[in-house]
N, C-alpha and C positions, 0 to 999 in steps of 0.2 A: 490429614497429615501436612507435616507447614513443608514447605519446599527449602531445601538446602539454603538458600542464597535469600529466604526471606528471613529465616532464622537468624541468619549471621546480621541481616540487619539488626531484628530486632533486640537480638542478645546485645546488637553493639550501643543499639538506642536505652537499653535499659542502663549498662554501662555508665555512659552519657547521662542518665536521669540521676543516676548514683552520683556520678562528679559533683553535677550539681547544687543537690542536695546539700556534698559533705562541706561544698566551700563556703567559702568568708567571697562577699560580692563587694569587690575593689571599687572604693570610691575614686577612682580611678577614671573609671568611665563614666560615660554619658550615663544621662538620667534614664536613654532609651534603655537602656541595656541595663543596667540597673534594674529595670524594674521588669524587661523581660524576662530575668536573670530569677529573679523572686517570684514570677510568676510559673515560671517551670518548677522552680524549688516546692513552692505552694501545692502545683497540680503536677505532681509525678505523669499521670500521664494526661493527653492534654481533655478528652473526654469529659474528666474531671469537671474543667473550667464552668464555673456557675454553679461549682457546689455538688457535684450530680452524682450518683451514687452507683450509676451506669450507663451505660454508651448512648448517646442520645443524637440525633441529627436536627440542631436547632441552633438559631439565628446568635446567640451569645457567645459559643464556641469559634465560628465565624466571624465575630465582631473582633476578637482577639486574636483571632489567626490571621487576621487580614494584617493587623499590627507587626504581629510575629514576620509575615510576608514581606512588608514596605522595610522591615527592619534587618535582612537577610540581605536584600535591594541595596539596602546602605551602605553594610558592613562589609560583605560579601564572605559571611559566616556562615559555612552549610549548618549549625545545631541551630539555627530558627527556623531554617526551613526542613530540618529534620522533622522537627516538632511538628510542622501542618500537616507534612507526611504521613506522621504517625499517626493522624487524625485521621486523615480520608484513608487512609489504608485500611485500617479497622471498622470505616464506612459505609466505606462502597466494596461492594464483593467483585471475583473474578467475573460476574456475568452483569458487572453495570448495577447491579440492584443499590439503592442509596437504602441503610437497613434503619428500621424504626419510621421511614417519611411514610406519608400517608395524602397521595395528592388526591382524595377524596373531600379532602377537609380544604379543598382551595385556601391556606392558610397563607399568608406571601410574605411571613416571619421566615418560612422555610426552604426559601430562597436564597437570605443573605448566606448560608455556608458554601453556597456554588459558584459562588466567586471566585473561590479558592481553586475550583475544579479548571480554569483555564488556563495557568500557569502550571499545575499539574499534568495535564495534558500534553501541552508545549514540551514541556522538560521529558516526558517519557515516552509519549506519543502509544500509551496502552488505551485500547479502544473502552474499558470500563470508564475512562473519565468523561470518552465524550458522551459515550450513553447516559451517563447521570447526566451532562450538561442537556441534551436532549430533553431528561426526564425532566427538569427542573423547567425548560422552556417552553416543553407540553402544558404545565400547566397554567401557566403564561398565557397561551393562546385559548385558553377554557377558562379563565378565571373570571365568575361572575361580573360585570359591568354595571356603573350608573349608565341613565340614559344619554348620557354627555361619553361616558367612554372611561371611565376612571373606576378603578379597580375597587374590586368590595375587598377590606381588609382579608376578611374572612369568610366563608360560607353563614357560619352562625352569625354572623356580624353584616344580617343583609343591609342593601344600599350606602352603608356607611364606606366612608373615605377618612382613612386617619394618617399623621404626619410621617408616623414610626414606620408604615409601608414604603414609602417614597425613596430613605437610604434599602429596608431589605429588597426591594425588588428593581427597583430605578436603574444602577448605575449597573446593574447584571446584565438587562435586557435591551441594556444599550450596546453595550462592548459585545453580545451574542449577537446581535447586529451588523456591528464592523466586521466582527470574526469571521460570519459566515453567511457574509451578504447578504441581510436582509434587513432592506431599508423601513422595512415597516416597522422594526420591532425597533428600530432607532426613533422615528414618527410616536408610537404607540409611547416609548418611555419618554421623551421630551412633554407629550402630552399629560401623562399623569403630572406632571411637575406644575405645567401652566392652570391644571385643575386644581391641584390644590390648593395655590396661591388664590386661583379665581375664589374659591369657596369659602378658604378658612382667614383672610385677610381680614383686619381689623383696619377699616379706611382712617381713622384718627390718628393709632399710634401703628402702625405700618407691624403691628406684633401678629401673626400668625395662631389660631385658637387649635385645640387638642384635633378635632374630629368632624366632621361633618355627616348628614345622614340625610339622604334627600328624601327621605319619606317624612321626614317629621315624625315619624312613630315613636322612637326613644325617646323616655324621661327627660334626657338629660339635654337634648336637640331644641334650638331655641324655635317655638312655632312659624315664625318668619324665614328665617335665615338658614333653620337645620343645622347650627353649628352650638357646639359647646360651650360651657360658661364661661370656661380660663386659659388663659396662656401656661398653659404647663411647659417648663423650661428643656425637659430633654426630649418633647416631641419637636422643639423649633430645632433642637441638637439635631434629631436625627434627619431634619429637612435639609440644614444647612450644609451637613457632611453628603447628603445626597446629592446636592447641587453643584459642591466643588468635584466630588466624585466620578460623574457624570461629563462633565465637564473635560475629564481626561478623555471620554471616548468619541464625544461629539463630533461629527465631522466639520472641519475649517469652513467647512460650505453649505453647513443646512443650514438652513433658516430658522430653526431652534438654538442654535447655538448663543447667538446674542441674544434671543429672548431670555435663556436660560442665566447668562449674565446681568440681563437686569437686574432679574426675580432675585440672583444672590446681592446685588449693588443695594437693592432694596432692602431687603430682612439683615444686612450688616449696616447701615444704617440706622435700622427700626431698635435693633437692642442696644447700641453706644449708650443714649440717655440712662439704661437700668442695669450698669456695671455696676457694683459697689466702686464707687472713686478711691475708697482706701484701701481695699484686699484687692481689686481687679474680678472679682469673683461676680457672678449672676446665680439668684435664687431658684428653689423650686417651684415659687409662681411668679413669673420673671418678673410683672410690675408690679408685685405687691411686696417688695424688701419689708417695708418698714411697719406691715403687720403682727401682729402678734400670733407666736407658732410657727411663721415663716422662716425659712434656714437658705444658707450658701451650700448650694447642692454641687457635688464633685464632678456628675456625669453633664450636663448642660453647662458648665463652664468648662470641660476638656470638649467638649465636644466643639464649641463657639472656638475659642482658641484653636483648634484644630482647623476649622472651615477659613475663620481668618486666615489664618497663618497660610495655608494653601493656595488661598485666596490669592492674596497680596503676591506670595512666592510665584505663582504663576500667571500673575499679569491680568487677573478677572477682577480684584480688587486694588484699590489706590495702597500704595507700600504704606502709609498710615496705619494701616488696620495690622499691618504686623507687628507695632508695638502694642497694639491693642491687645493683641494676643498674646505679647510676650508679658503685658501685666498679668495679667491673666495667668499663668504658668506661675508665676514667682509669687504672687498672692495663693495659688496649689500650696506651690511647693515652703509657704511658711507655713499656712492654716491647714491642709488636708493630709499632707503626708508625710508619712514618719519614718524613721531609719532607726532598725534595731544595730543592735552592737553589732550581729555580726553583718553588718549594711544590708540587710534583705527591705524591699520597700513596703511598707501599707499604707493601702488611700482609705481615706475614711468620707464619713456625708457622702457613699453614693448610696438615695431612690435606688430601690432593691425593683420596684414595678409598678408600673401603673397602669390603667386600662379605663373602656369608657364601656356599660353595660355589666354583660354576665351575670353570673350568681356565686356568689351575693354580690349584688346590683351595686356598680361605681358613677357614681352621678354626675362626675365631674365636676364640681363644687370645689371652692377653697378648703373647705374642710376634710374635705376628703383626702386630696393630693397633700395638703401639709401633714399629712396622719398616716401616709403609707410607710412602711416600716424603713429601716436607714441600716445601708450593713456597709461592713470591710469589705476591699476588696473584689468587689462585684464587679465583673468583666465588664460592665456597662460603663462605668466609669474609667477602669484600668486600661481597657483598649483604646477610646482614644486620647486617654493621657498620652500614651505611648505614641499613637500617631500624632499628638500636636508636639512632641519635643521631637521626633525625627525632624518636621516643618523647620522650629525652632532652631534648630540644629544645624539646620543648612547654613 
């Protein structure tokens, strides 16, 4: 039976999801709000986000609620941080259990939605939110190892090290560090950062490659180097967003801190040369624009823009790179996305998923990654559109 005072919430959030719905989204406001605005209208409730057909506790839900989060920050509008609410409420039970996770499967995609659990926390101080953060850190401190110290993607996915890990689990397991004293797990997340740079670095063009696998066993693993064939454009996304990200928790005084500032001084450098100079935009295999097949992908250029923009905004990059980022935005905002009459937004050209292995076997080849499907609206994209126009916005 639901508790009196849950109820009134939820009747009042459903209310709220109703407004929504019924309005015309005033071109009035920012682009942020704009297009959070459409993405509530889109996902009635927020479980929804990624298409889902039921309640799911996974890293894309998170990737948009973190947006939802910084954008709440902003405005100081409680219906965005309603919305994250209503997520982890329907999440995580009155006894801590996060419902559907499964930390048998060391997956460390299923980490990025615990982010949210700290500010939740904060705000309520109900013990189910630290227990998840618990749960989520538990497996943090289990989670299979290269022999250097660098987190296996996934259980199934032994030895490997891939870029997409570094924002889900990275800037968690650092701030759970600040939060509750413990400097290792600040150590432990700096480190996975300087590993991947170490491994997946392309020494010529300073471009970062998909994955790395230090067995050399995988197809796709090059026999020398263990790294993959291409620069897939929203695994440097999700490295660059984990660098700035991180970066907010770091302490003024470890000595990862400025390393960590290099690694980003580096990879913001390494992709200026492979912007389009006329959209602002970067492809789905970032150096190969001008092949045939190859497209202006929606999710690695909000994503670069976002890291920029952060970047510059707080002092780890030269203020250059925030114009960098603001072409970048307005080359979106003529080529990707669209405003229906009644101003609701849709982003189009974002990479719905890519991956390196499994079955059926992804090789990571050009052909591959130009050939994975392209949808609307995919929270991979959407979210940090929305975090690089908050940036923008400042």
């Amino acid at each position: 039976m639901m508790k009196k005072g849950f109820l009134s919430v939820f009747i009042l959030g459903m209310l709220l999801v109703g407004a929504v719905q019924a309005q015309t989204i005033s071109d009035k406001l920012s682009w942020s709000e704009r297009t959070a605005l459409s993405v509530m209208k889109q996902n009635p409730e927020p479980w929804m986000i990624e298409f889902m057909e039921k309640p799911v506790w996974s890293y894309p839900q998170g990737l948009m609620l973190t947006a939802f989060e910084k954008l709440a920050q902003k405005t100081g509008k409680t219906e965005y941080n309603d919305y994250v609410m209503e997520y982890l409420d329907g999440m995580i039970s009155e006894d801590g259990v996060i419902k559907t996770y499964q930390q048998e499967t060391f997956n460390i995609d299923m980490i990025n939605s615990g982010k949210l659990l700290f500010q939740a926390y904060e705000n309520t101080g109900e013990d189910r939110y630290l227990i998840a953060l618990q749960t989520l850190r538990n497996q943090l401190r289990w989670q299979p190892k290269t022999t250097d110290g660098g987190f296996w993607h996934k259980l199934r996915y032994p030895w490997q090290m891939w870029l997409d890990g570094a924002y889900m689990g990275t800037p968690f397991l650092i701030r759970y560090g600040v939060e509750f004293e413990e400097p290792e797990a600040i150590d432990q997340g700096v480190l996975q950062l300087v590993l991947l740079e170490k491994h997946l670095r392309d020494e010529k063009s300073g471009l970062l490659y998909h994955g790395y696998d230090e067995s050399r066993l995988q197809q796709w693993a090059d026999s020398d180097s263990g790294k993959s064939p291409e620069f897939w454009g929203r695994a440097m996304g999700w490295y660059a967003m984990a660098l700035v990200d991180a970066l907010d928790y770091i302490p003024e005084s470890h000595t990862g801190r400025a390393e960590v500032q290099g690694i980003l001084g580096r990879l913001a450098k390494a992709i200026l040369p492979y912007q389009n100079p006329e959209t602002g935009l970067w492809y789905q295999v970032v150096d190969k624009g001008e092949e045939t097949g190859n497209f202006e992908e929606a999710s690695v250029s909000a994503m670069f823009a976002y890291a920029l923009a952060k970047g510059a905004n707080n002092g780890h990059l030269e203020i250059s790179f925030r114009k960098v980022a603001e072409k970048c935005l307005e080359g979106m905002l003529k080529n990707m996305v669209e405003v229906t009459v009644d101003g609701e937004i849709h982003l189009h050209q974002v990479c719905a998923v890519a991956g390196l292995g499994g079955n059926p076997y992804r090789d990571g080849t050009y052909d591959y990654y130009i050939n994975e499907k392209i949808k609307t609206n995919d929270p991979k994209g959407v979210g940090p559109f929305i975090m690089a126009c908050i940036e923008l916005e400042k």
